[in-house]
C-alpha positions in Angstrom: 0.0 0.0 0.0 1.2 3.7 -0.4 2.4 4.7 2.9 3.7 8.2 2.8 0.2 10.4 1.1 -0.1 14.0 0.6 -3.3 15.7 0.4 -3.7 19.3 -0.6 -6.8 20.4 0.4 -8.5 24.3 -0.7 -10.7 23.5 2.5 -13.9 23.3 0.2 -17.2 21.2 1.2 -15.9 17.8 -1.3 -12.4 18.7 0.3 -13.1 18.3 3.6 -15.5 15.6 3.0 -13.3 13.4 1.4 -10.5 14.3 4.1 -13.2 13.3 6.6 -14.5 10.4 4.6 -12.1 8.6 2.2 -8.2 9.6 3.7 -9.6 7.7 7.0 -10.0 4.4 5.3 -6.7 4.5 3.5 -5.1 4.4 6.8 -7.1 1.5 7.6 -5.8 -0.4 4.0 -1.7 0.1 5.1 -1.1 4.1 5.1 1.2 5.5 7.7 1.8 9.2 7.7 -0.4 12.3 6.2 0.6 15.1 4.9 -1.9 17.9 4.7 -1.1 21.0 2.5 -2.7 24.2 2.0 -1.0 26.7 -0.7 -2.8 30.1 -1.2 -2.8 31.3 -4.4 -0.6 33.8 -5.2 -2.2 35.1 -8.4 -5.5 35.3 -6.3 -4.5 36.3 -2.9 -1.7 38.7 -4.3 -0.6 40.7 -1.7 -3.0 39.5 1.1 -1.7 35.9 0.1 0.9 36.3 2.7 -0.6 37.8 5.7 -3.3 35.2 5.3 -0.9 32.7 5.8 -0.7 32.3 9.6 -4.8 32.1 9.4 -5.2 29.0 7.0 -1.8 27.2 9.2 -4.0 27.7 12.4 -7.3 26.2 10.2 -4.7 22.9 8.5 -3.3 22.3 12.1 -6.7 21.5 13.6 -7.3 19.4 11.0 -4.6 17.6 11.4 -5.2 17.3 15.2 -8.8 16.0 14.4 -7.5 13.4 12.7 -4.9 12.5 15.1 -7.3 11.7 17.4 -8.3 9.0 14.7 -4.9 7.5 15.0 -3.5 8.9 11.8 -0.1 10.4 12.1 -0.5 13.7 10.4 1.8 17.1 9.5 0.7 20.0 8.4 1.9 22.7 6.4 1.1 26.4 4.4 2.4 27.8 1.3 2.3 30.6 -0.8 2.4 30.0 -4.4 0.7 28.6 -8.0 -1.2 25.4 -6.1 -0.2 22.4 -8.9 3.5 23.4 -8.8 3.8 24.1 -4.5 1.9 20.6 -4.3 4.2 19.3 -7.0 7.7 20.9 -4.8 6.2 19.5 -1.5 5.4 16.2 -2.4 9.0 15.7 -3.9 10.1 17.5 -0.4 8.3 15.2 1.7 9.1 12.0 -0.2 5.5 10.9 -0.5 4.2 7.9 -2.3 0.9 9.3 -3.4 -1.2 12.6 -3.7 -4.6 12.4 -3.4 -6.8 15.2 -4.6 -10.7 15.3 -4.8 -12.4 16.6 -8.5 -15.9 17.5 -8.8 -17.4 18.2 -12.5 -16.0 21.1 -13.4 -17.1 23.8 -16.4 -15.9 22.1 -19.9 -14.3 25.7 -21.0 -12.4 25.9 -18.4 -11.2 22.5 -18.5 -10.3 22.7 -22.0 -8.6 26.1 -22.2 -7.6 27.3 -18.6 -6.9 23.5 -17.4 -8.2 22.5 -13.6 -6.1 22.1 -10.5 -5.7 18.5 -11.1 -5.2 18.9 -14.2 -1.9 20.6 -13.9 -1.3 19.1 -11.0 -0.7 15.8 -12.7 1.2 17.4 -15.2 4.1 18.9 -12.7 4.2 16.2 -10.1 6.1 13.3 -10.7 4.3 10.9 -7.9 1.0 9.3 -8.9 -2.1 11.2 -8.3 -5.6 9.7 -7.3 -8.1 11.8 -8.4 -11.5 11.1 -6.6 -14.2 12.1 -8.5 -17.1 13.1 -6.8 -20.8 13.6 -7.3 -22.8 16.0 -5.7 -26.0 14.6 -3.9 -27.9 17.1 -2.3 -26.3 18.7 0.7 -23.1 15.9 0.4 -20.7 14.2 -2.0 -20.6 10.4 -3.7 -18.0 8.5 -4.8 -19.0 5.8 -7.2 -17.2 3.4 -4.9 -16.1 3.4 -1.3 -12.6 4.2 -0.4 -12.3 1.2 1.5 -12.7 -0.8 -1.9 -10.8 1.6 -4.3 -8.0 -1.3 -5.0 -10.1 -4.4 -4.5 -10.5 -4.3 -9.1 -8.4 -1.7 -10.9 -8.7 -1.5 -14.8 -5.0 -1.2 -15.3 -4.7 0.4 -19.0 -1.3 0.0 -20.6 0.5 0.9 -24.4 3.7 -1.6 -23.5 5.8 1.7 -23.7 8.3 2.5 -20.8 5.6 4.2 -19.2 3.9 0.7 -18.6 6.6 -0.3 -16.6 6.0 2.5 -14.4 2.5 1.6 -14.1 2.9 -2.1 -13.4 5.5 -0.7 -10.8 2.8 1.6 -9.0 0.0 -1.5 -8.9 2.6 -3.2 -7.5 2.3 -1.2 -4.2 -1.2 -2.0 -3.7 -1.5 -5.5 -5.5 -2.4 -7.4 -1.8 -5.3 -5.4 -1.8 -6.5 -6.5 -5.1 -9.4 -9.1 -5.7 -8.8 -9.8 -9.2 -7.7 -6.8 -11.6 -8.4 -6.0 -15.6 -5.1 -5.2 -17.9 -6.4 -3.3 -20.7 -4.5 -2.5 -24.0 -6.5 -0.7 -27.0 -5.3 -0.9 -30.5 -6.0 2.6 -31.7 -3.5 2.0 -34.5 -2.1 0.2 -37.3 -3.9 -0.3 -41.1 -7.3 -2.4 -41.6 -5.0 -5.4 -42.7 -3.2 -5.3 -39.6 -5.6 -5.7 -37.3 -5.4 -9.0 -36.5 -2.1 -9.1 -36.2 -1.9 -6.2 -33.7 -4.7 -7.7 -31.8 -2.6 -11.3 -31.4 0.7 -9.3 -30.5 -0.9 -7.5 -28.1 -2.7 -10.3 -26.6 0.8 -11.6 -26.1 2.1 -8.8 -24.5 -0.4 -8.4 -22.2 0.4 -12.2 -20.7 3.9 -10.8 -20.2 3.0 -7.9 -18.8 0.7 -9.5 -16.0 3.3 -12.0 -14.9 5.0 -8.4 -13.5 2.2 -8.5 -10.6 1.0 -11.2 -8.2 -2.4 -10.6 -8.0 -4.6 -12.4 -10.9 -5.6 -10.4 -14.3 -8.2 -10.8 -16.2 -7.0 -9.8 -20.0 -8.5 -7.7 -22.5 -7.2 -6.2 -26.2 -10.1 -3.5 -27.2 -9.9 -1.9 -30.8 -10.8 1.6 -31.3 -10.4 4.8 -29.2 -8.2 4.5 -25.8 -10.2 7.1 -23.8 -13.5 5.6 -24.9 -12.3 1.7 -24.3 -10.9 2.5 -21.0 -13.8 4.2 -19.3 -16.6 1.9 -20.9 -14.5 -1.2 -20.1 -14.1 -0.2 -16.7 -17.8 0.0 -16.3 -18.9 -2.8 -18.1 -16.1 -5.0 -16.0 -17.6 -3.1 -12.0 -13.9 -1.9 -11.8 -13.3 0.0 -8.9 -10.1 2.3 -10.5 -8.6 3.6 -13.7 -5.2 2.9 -13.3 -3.2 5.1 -16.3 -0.2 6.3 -17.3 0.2 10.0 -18.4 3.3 10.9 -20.7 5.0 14.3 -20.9 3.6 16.5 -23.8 3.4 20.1 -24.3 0.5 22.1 -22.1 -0.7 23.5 -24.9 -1.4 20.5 -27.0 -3.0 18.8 -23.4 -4.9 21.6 -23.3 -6.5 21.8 -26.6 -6.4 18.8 -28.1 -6.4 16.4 -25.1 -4.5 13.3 -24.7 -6.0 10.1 -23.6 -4.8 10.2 -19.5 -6.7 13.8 -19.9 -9.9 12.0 -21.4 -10.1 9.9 -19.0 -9.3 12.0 -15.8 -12.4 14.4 -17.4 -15.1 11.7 -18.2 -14.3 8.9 -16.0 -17.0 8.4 -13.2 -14.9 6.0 -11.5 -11.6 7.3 -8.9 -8.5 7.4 -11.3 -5.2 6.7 -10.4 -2.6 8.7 -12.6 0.7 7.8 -13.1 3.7 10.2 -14.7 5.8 8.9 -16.8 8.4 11.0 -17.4 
């Protein structure tokens, strides 16, 4: 399991409730130590950004001491700063194994053009990133699955790239909590006369690929657009995660013309697990 997490929270209503919520049963798969992390924008707060400083580090601390109480060994800290590249410095800082950040539906204009938190968040960190997506339900906030299960069937989408060594070494840190996982490759490429072909080398590949894990895989080899055969895979197989890699491009091209670890982190229902590969 990851033992070292960071969790940047804006102290929002799905913030706090998943602090409150979904952090708490983590601990209770194999965590050991929290680290909670506050960054006030700079290019918000602008001058005030400093002397509001001392305020949010008295709000984070008794936090953190409400969920010592629960057992959890947590730190605290404030910054000042862009949020995606503080969290990014921090968790490299504080040698963490995971950050988690919450993600409910934001506007599709912003997203494409102005990019969300966890958007660029995933793009500077180099640690994986689980992204909880949440649904708002009246006066509170639904995951599709409980935290406690998050691990128990991960879609596990790979291209057989060095990046796919990265991913297979990330499962690795939570394969004994797995139940039985899916290992997902989509040909997306290739001419009509190839198919076949692709489909049997990559059906091959995947067998090699899943001998890198313990836990048992079911195999599939989808044809046609990643994004699309990841998310509708994952539903159709009750996974509980999207585990994906997400390769360095430029911000601009992420931005407008998307790339499939973005697809994915923006229409996925399910929590997704994002892991860089650069």
């Amino acid at each position: 399991m990851f033992e070292r997490i960071l969790y940047p929270t804006d102290f929002s209503d799905v913030s706090l409730h998943a602090l409150r919520h979904c952090i708490p049963k983590l601990f209770e798969l194999g965590a050991k130590e929290l680290y909670l992390l506050h960054v006030i924008d700079i290019t918000v707060a602008e001058l005030e950004a400093f002397e509001l400083e001392e305020i949010y580090r008295e709000k984070l601390e008794k936090l953190a001491e409400e969920l010592r109480k629960k057992g959890i060994n947590a730190k605290a800290d404030v910054r000042v700063g862009i949020p995606s590249l503080e969290i990014a410095e921090a968790s490299e800082e504080a040698g963490v194994d995971l950050v988690v950040t919450p993600s409910v539906g934001e506007n599709i204009w912003r997203q494409m053009f102005m990019g969300s938190t966890a958007s660029n968040l995933a793009r500077a960190t180099k640690k994986p990133v689980l992204l909880l997506k949440y649904v708002k339900k009246d006066d509170s906030y639904e995951l599709a699955v409980d935290c406690s299960e998050l691990f128990r069937r991960p879609l596990v989408a790979v291209d057989f790239s060095k990046c796919s060594i990265k991913i297979v070494k990330t499962v690795r840190k939570f394969e004994e909590l797995m139940e039985r996982g899916i290992l997902l490759h989509s040909v997306d490429y290739g001419k009509v006369d190839e198919l076949e072909h692709n489909i049997e080398v990559a059906k091959v590949n995947l067998e090699k690929t899943a001998k890198g894990v313990k836990a048992d895989f079911e195999l599939e080899v989808m044809v046609g657009t990643a994004s699309q055969a990841i998310i509708g895979t994952a539903l159709a197989k009750n996974a509980t995660l999207i585990v994906i890699g997400k390769k360095g491009r430029s911000v601009l091209k992420d931005l407008i013309l998307g790339s499939t670890a973005e697809r994915v982190m923006r229409d996925s229902k399910l929590p997704v697990l994002l892991v860089p590969c650069e």
